[in-house]
PyMOL CGO cylinders between C-alpha atoms (Angstrom):
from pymol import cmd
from pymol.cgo import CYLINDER

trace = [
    CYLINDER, 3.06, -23.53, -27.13, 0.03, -23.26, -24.88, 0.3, 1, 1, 1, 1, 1, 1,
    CYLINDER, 0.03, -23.26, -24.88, -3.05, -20.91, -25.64, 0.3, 1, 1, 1, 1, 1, 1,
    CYLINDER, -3.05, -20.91, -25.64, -2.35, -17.45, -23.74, 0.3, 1, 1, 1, 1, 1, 1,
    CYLINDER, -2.35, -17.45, -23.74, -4.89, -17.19, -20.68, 0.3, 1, 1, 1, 1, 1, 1,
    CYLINDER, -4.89, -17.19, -20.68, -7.29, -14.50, -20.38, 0.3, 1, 1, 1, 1, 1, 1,
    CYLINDER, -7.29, -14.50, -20.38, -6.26, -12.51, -17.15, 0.3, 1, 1, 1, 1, 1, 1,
    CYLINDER, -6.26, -12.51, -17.15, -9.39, -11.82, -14.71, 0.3, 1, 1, 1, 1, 1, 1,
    CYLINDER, -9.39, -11.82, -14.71, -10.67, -8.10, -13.72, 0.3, 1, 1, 1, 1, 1, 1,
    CYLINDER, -10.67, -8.10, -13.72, -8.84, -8.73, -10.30, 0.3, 1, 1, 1, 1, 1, 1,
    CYLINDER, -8.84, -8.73, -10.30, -5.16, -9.11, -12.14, 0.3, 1, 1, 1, 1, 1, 1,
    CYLINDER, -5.16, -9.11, -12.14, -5.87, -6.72, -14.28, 0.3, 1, 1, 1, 1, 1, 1,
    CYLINDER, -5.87, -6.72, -14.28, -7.06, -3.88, -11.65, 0.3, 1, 1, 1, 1, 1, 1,
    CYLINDER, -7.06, -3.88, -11.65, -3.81, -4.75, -9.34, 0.3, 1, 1, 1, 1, 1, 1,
    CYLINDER, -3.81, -4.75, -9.34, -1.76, -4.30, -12.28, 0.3, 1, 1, 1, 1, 1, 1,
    CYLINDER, -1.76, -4.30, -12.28, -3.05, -0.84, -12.81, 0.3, 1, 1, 1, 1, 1, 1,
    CYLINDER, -3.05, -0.84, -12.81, -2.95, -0.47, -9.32, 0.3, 1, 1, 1, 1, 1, 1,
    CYLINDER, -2.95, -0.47, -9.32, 0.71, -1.16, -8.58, 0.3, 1, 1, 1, 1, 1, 1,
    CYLINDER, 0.71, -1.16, -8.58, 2.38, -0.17, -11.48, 0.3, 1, 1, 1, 1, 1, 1,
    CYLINDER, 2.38, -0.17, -11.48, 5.61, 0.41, -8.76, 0.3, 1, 1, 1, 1, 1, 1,
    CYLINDER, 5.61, 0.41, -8.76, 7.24, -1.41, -6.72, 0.3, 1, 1, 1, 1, 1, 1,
    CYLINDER, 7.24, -1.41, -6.72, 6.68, -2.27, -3.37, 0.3, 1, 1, 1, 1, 1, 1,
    CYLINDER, 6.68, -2.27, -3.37, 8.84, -3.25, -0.10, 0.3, 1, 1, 1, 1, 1, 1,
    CYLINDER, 8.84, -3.25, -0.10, 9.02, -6.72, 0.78, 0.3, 1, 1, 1, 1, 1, 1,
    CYLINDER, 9.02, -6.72, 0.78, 7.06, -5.83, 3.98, 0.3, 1, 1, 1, 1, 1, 1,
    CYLINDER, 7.06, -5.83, 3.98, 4.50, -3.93, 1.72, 0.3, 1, 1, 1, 1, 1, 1,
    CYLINDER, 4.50, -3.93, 1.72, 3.68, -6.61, 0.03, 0.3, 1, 1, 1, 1, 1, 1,
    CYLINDER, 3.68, -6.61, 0.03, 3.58, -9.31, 3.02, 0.3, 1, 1, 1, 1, 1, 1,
    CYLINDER, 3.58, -9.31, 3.02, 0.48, -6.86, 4.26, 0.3, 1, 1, 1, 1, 1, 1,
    CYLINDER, 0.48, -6.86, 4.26, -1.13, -6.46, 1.13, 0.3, 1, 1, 1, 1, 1, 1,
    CYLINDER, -1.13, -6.46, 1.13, -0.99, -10.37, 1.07, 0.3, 1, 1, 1, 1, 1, 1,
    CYLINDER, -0.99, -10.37, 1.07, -2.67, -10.70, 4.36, 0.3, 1, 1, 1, 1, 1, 1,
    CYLINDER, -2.67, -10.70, 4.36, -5.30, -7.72, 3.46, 0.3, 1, 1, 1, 1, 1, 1,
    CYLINDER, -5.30, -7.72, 3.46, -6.34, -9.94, 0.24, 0.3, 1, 1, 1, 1, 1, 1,
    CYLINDER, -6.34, -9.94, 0.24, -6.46, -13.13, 2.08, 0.3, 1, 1, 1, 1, 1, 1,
    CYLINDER, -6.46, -13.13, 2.08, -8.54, -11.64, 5.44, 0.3, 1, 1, 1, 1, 1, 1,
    CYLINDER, -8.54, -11.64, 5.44, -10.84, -10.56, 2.46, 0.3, 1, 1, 1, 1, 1, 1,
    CYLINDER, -10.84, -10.56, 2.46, -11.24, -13.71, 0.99, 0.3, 1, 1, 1, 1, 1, 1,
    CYLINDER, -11.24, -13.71, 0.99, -11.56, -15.78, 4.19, 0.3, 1, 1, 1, 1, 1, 1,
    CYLINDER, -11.56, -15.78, 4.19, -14.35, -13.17, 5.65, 0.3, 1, 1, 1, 1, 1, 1,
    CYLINDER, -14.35, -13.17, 5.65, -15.99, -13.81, 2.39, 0.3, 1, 1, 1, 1, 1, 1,
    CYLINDER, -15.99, -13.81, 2.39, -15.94, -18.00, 2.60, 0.3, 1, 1, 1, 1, 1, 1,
    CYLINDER, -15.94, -18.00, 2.60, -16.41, -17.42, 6.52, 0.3, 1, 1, 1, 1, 1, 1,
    CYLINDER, -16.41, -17.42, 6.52, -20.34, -15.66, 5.61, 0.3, 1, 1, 1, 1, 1, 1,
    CYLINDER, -20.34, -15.66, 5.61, -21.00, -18.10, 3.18, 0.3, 1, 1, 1, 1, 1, 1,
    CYLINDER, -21.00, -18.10, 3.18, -20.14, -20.65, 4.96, 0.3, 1, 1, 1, 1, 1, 1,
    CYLINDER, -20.14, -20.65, 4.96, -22.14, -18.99, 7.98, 0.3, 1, 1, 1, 1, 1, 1,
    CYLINDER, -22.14, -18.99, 7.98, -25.41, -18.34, 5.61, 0.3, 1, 1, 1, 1, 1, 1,
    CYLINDER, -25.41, -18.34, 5.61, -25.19, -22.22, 4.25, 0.3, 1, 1, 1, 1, 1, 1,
    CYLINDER, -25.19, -22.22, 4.25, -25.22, -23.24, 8.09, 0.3, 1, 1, 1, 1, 1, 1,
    CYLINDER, -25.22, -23.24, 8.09, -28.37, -20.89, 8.76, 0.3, 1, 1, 1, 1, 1, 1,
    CYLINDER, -28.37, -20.89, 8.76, -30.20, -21.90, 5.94, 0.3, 1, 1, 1, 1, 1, 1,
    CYLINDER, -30.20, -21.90, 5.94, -29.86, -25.87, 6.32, 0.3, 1, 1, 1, 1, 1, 1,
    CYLINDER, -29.86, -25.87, 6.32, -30.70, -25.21, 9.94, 0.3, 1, 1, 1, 1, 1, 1,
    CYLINDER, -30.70, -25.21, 9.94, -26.76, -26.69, 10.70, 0.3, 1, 1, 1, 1, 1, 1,
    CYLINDER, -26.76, -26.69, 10.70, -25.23, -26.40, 14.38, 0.3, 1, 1, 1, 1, 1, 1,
    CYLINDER, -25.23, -26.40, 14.38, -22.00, -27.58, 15.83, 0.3, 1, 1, 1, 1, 1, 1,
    CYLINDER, -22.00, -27.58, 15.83, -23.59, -31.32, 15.56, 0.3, 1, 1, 1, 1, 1, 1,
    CYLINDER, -23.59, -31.32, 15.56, -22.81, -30.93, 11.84, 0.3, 1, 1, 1, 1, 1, 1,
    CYLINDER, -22.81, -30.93, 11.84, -19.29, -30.05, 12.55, 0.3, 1, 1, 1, 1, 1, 1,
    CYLINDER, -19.29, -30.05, 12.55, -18.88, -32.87, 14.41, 0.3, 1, 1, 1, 1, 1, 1,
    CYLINDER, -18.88, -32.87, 14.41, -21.03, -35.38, 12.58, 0.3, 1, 1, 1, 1, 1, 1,
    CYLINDER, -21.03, -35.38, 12.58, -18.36, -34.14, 9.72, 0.3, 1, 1, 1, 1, 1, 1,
    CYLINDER, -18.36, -34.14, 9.72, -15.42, -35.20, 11.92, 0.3, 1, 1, 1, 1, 1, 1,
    CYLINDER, -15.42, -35.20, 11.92, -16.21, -38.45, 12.12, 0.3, 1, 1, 1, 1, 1, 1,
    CYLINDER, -16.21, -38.45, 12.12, -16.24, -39.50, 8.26, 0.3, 1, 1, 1, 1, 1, 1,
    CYLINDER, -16.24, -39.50, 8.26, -13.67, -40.98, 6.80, 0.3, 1, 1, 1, 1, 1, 1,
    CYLINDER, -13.67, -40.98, 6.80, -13.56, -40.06, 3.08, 0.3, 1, 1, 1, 1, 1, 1,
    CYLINDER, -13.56, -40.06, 3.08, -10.08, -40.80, 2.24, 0.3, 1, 1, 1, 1, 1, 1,
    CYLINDER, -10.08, -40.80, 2.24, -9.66, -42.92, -0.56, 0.3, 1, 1, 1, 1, 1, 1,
    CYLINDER, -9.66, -42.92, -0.56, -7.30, -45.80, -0.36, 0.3, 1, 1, 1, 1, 1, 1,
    CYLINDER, -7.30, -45.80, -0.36, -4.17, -46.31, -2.33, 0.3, 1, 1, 1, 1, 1, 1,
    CYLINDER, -4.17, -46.31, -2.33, -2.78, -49.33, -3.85, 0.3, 1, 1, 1, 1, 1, 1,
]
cmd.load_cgo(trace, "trace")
């Protein structure tokens, strides 16, 4: 049997926060509110990274060009 895991502040406020249940449609948007949260979040970061390192759309590109896969046998 595996050690128990610690749940984080964010599980543990939803639970509180939705004690009841919820329509299937209720939770679809509640799914999209948390994940337009998260991507604005990773979006500025992203955007502040890109700022500070003096970055453009050259980057980007310079980025599509790699080829970082790693080969299989």
């Amino acid at each position: 049997m595996g050690a128990a895991k610690k749940l984080t502040n964010l599980q543990i406020e939803l639970l509180e926060v939705f004690k009841y249940d919820l329509s299937e449609t209720q939770l679809k948007e509640i799914r999209a509110l948390l994940a337009d949260y998260f991507a604005e979040k990773v979006t500025h970061d992203i955007d502040q990274l890109f700022e500070a390192k003096g970055w453009g759309a050259e980057k980007i590109e310079e980025w599509s060009k790699e080829h970082m896969r790693t080969k299989y046998n």
